[in-house]
C-alpha positions as CSV (number, residue, x, y, z in Angstrom):
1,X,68.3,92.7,58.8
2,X,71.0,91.8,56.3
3,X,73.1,94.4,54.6
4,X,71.1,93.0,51.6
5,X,67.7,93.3,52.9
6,X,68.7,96.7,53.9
7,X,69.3,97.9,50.1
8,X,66.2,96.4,49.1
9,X,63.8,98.3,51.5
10,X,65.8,101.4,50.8
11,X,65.1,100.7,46.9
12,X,61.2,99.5,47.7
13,X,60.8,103.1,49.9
14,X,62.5,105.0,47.4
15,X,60.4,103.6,44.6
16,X,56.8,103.2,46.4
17,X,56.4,106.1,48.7
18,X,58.9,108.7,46.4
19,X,61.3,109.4,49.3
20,X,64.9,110.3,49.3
21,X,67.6,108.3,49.7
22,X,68.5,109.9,52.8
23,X,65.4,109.6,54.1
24,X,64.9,106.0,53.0
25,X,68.1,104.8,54.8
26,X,67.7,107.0,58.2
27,X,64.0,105.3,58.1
28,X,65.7,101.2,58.1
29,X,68.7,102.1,60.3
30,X,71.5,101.9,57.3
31,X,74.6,103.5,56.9
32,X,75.6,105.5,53.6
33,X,78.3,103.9,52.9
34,X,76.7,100.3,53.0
35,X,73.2,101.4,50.7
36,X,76.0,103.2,48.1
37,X,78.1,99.9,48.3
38,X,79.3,97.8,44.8
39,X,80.5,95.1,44.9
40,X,84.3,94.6,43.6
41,X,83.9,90.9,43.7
42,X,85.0,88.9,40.3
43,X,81.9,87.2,38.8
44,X,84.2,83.9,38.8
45,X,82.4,82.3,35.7
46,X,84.4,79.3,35.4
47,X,84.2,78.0,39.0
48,X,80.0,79.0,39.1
49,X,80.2,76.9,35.5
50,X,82.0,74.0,37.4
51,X,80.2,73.6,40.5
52,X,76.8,73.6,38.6
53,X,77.9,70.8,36.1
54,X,79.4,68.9,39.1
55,X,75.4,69.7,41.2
56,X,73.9,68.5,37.6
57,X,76.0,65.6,37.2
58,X,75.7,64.3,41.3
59,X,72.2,66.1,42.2
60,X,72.0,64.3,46.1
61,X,75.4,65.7,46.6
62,X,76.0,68.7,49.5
63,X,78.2,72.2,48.8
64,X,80.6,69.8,51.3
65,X,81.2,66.9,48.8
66,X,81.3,69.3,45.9
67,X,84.0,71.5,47.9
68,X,86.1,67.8,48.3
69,X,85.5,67.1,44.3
70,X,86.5,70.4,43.5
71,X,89.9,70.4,45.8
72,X,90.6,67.5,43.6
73,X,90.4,69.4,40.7
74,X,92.9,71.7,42.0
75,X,90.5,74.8,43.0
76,X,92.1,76.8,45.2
77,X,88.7,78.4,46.8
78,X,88.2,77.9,50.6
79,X,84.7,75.9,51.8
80,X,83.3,78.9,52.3
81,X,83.6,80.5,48.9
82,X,82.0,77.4,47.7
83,X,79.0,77.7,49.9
84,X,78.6,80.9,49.1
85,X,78.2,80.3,45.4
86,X,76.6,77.3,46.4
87,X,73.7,79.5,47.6
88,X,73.7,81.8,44.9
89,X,73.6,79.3,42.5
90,X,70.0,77.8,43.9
91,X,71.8,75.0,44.1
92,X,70.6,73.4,47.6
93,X,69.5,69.8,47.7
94,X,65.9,69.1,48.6
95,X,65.8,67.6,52.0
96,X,63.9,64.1,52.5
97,X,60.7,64.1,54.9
98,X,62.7,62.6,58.1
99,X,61.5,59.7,60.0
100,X,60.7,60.1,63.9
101,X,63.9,58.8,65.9
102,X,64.1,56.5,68.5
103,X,65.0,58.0,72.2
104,X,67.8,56.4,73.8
105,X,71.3,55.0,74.0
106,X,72.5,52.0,71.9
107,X,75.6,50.3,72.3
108,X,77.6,49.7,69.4
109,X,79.2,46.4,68.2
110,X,82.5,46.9,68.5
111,X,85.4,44.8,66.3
112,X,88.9,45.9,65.4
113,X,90.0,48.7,62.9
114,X,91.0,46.9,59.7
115,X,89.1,45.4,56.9
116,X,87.7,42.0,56.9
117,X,86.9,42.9,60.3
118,X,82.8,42.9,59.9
119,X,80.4,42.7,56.7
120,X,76.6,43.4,56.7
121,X,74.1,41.8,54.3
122,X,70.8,43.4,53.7
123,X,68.5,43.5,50.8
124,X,66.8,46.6,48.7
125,X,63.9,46.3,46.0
126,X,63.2,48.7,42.8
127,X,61.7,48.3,39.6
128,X,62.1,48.0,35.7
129,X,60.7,50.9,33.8
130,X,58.2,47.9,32.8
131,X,57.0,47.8,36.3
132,X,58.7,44.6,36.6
133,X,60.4,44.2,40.2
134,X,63.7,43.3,41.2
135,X,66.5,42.9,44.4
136,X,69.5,43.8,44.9
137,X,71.8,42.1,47.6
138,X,74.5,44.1,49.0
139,X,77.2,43.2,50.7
140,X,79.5,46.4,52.9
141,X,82.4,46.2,55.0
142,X,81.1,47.6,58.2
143,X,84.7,49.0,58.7
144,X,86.5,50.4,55.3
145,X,82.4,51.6,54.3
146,X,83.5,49.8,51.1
147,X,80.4,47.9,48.9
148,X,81.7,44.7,48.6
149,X,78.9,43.6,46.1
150,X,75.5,44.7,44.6
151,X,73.9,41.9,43.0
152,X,70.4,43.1,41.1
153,X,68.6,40.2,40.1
154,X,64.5,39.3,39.7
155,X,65.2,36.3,42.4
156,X,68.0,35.7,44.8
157,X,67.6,32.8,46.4
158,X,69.9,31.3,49.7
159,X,72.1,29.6,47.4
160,X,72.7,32.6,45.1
161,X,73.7,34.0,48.3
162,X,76.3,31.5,49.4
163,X,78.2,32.0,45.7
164,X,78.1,35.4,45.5
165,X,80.0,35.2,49.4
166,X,82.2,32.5,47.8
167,X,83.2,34.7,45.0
168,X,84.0,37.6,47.3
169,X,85.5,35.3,49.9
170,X,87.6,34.6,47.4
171,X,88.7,37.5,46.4
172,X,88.8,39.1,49.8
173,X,89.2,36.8,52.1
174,X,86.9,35.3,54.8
175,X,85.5,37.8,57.3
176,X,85.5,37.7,61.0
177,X,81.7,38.9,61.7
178,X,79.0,38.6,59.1
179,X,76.0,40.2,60.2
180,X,72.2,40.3,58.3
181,X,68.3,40.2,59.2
182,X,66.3,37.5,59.4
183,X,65.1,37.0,56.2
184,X,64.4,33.5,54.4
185,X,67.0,33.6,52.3
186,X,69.8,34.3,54.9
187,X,67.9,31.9,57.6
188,X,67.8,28.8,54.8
189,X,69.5,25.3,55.4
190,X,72.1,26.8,52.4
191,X,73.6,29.8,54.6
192,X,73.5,27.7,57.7
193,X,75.8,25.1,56.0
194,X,78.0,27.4,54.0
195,X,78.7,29.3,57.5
196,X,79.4,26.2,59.1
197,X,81.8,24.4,56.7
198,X,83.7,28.3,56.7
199,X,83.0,28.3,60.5
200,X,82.0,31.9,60.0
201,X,80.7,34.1,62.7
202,X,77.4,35.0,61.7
203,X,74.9,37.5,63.7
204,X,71.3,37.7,63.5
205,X,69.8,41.6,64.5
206,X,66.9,41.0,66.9
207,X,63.6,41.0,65.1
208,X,62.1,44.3,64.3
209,X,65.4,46.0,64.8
210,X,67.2,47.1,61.6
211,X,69.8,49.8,63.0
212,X,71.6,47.1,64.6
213,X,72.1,46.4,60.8
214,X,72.9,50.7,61.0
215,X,76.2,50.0,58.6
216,X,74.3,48.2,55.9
217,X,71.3,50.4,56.5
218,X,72.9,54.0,55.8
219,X,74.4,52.4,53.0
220,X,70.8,51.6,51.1
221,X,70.0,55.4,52.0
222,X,72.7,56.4,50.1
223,X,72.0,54.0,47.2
224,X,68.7,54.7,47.5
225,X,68.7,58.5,47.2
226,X,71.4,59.2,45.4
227,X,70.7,56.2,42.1
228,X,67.3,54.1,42.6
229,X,65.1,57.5,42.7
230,X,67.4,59.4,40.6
231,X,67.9,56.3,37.9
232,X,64.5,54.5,35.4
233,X,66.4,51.2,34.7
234,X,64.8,50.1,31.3
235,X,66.2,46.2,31.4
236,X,68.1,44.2,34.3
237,X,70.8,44.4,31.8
238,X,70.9,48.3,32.0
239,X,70.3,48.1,35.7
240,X,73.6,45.5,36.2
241,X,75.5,48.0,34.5
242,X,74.5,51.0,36.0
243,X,74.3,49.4,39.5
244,X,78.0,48.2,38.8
245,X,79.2,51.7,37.7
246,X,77.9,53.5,40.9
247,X,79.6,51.1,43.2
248,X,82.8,51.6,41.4
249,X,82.5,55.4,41.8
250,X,80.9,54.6,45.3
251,X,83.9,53.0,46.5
252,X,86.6,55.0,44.5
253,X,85.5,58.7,44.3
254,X,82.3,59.3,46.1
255,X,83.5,61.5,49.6
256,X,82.6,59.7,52.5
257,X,81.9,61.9,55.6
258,X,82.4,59.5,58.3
259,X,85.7,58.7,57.0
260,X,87.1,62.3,57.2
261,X,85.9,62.5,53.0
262,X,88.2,60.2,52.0
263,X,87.2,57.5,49.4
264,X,86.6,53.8,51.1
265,X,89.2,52.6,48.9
266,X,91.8,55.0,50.1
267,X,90.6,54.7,53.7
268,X,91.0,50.3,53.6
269,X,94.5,51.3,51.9
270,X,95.3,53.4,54.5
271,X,94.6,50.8,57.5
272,X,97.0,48.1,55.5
273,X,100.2,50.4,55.9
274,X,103.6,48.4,54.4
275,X,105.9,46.8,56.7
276,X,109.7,47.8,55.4
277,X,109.7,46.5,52.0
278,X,105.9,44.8,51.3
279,X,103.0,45.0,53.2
280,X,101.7,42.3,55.8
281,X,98.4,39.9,54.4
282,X,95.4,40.8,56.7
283,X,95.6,37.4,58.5
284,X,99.7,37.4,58.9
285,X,101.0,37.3,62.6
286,X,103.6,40.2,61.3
287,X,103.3,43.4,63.3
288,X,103.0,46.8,62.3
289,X,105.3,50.0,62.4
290,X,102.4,51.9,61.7
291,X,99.4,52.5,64.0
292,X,96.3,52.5,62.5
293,X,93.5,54.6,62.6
294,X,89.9,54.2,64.0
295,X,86.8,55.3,62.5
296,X,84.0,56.8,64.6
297,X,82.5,53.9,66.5
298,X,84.9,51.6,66.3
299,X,87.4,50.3,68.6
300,X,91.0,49.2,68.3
301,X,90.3,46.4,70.4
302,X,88.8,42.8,70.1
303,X,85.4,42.7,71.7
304,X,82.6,40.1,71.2
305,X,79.6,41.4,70.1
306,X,76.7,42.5,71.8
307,X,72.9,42.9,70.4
308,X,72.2,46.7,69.3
């Protein structure tokens, strides 16, 4: 039993059965000294204030990404403090039902450490507060986690999918590896052309098979959880916006665990380091004096890539 349980069996003997205190403790195994204990802790108002506004104002997020939030506030409390207010607050987030997992190994597809390196293209469907459906395309860089794009619309066709790439493309640059499902609108004569005239490499997962999409995949978990079930969009217009301010916070605030809880942005920053006095482009045959990291499952070197 925990100290507290202790105290509280001590209080429920004392009160139900009339029996000394003496008695009471002797009777659950406790020590004086631990039953006559007060805390001497400070009620730390402020930071109890702080974390529940941040718990209000991101409700999917862990005591973890709160701690990282917090840190960047300036609060000095260790990730342990913060848990255990965390748990004293009620503040735990409701866990989804989890789906069975597959048994076995997969083998990853491996490219090279640095953005531009791979992009996955998958699709996700909600609806207006009118019961009116719509799609949203998004568009992640499989490497730097960042969302490249997330296009809500009531119809996306194949071509609306070739200049949305063009705009990003554009913007970007042109990716080594694009990577999506099998769906119409990524199998139409429009992709097919716009892939060829770019002479882009781009992988179809095996039917049936979306974690070989995994990158894209975790991605629409996120979205999913933490704005489409938390969100009642009202028009397309309010759903563009909203949609457009999440990624933004996505990509420059939001903690990501698999990249040590560092934004995406900061992470792609950090795998373009300068060369002397400016930096080198992504497709420039200049070396670098810096090594770059790796995130989990990637490797450093060039690979082809492999289904699963």
């Amino acid at each position: 039993m925990r100290p507290d349980q202790k105290r509280e069996a001590v209080t429920h003997l004392q009160a139900q059965l009339g029996l000394s205190q003496r008695r009471a403790w002797s009777i659950v195994s406790a020590d004086r000294t631990m039953i006559r204990y007060q805390s001497v802790r400070p009620p730390e108002v402020e930071l109890r204030q702080r974390l529940r506004d941040l718990a209000n104002e991101r409700r999917r997020f862990g005591y973890r990404r709160l701690f990282i939030l917090l840190r960047r506030e300036g609060e000095a409390s260790g990730i342990n403090r913060i848990y255990r207010l965390y748990r004293e607050e009620g503040l735990m987030v409701r866990k989804r039902p989890a789906r069975r997992k597959a048994i076995g190994t997969r083998a990853p597809i491996l490219v090279e450490a640095k953005p531009n390196a791979r992009w996955s293209l998958d699709f996700m469907h909600d609806q207006l507060a009118c019961g009116r459906r719509f799609r949203i395309l998004n568009v992640v860089d499989d490497v730097t986690r960042e969302c490249l794009a997330a296009i809500p619309d009531t119809s996306i066709c194949g071509k609306r999918v070739v200049r949305e790439l063009e705009k990003i493309i554009e913007r970007r640059g042109e990716p080594e590896m694009i990577v999506s499902d099998n769906g119409t609108e990524l199998t139409c004569n429009a992709i097919l052309t716009f892939a060829e005239k770019q002479s882009l490499n781009w992988h179809y997962i095996a039917p049936g098979k979306p974690m070989q999409n995994g990158f894209s995949e975790s991605f629409n978990g996120r979205m999913r959880d933490e704005l489409l079930n938390e969100t009642i969009f009202k028009t397309m217009h309010h759903a563009r916006a909203v949609i457009a301010a999440w990624v933004k916070d996505y990509n420059e605030e939001r903690p990501h665990s698999a990249l040590g809880y560092a934004t995406p942005k900061a992470f792609a920053q950090s795998l373009v380091p300068a060369t002397d006095n400016r930096a080198a482009p992504l497709k420039s045959s200049a070396r670098l004096t810096l090594a770059q990291t790796t995130p989990n499952g990637v490797s450093t070197k060039r690979t082809l890539a492999t289904n699963g």
